[in-house]
C-alpha positions as CSV (number, residue, x, y, z in Angstrom):
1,X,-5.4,-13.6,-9.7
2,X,-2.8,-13.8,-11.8
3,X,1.1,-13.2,-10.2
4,X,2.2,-10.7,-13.2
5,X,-0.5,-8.4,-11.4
6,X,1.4,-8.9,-8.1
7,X,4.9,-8.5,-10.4
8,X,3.5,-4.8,-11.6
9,X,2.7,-3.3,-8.5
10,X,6.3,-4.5,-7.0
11,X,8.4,-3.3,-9.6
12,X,6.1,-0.2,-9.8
13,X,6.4,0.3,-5.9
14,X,9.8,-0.2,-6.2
15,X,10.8,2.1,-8.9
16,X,8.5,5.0,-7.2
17,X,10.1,4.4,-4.0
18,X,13.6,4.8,-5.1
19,X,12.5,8.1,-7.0
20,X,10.9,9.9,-4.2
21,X,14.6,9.2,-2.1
22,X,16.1,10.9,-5.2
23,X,13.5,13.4,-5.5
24,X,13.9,14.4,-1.7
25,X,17.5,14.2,-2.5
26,X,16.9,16.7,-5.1
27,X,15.1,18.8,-3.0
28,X,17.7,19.1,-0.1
29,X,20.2,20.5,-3.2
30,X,17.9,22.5,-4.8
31,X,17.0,24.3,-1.3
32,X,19.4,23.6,1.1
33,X,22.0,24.3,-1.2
34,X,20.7,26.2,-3.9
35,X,21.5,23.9,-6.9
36,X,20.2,21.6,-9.1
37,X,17.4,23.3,-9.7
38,X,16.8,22.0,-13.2
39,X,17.4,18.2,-12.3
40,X,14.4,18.4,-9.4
41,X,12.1,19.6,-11.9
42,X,13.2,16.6,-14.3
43,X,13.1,14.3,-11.2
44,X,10.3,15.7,-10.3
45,X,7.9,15.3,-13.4
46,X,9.4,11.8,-13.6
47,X,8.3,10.7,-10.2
48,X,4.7,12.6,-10.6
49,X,4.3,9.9,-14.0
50,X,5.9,6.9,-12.2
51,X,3.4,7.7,-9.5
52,X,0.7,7.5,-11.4
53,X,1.4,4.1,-13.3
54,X,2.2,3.0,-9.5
55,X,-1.4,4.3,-8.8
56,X,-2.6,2.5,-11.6
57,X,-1.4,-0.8,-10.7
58,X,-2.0,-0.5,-7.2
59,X,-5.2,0.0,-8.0
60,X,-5.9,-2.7,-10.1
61,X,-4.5,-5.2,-7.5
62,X,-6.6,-3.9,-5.0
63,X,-9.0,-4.2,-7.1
64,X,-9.0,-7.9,-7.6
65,X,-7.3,-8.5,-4.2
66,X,-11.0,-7.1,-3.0
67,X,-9.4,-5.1,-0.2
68,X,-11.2,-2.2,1.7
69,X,-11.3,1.0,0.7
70,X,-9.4,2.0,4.2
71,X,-6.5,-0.5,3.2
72,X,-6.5,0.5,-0.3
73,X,-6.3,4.3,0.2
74,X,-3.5,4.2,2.6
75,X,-1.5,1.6,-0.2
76,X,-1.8,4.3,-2.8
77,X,-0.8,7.0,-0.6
78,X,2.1,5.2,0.9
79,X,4.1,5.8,-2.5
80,X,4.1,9.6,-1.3
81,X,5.8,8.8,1.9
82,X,10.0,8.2,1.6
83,X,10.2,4.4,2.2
84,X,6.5,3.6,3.2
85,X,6.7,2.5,0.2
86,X,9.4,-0.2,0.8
87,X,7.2,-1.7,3.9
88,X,4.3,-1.6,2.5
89,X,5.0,-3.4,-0.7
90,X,6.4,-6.6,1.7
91,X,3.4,-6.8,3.8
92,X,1.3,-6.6,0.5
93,X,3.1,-9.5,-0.9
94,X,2.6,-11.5,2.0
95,X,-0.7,-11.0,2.0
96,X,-1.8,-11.5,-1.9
97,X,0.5,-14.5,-2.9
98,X,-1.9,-17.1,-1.4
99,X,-4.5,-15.3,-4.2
100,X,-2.1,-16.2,-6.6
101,X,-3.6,-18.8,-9.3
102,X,-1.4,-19.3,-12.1
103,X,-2.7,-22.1,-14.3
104,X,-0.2,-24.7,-14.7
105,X,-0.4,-26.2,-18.7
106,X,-2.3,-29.0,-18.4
107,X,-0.7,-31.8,-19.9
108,X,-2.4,-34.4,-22.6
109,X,-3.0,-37.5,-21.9
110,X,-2.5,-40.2,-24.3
């Protein structure tokens, strides 16, 4: 497996991650104090897209990671929980950087 794979799903956990704490954020305005109501929805659709390029790639690592479907299923649903996502995304790496296999050039020899 290639480590850019590894290097999508982080930043993608990442960026959801920070977006549903701005999103819940959002929501504590928007019904707690009754403002903001235009910038959830923004935040909102925002997150909603992030979440499902995060789905993508965490799909597609899973995918060639080879995990169960058990594992795999609670990884993409982890980007709905505020700061799962955080957790999760370190044990993942832990886990999938001994799959990593980055060719090295190989060098001629004369």
């Amino acid at each position: 497996m290639k480590s850019s794979v590894l290097t999508r799903y982080r930043v993608m956990a990442y960026v959801t991650a920070v977006m549903l704490l701005v999103l819940c954020a959002c929501m504590v305005a928007k019904y707690g104090f009754d403002t903001g109501e235009d910038l959830t929805f923004a935040v909102s659709q925002t997150h909603g897209v992030l979440y499902i390029i995060y789905l993508i790639f965490a799909f597609d690592l899973g995918s060639k990671a080879r995990w169960p479907f058990g594992k795999l299923l609670w990884i993409l649903v982890s980007g709905t929980i505020p700061t799962a996502a955080f957790f999760v995304e370190r044990k993942v790496v832990r886990e999938v950087r001994p799959l990593i296999t980055d060719a090295a050039p190989a060098t001629a020899r004369v």
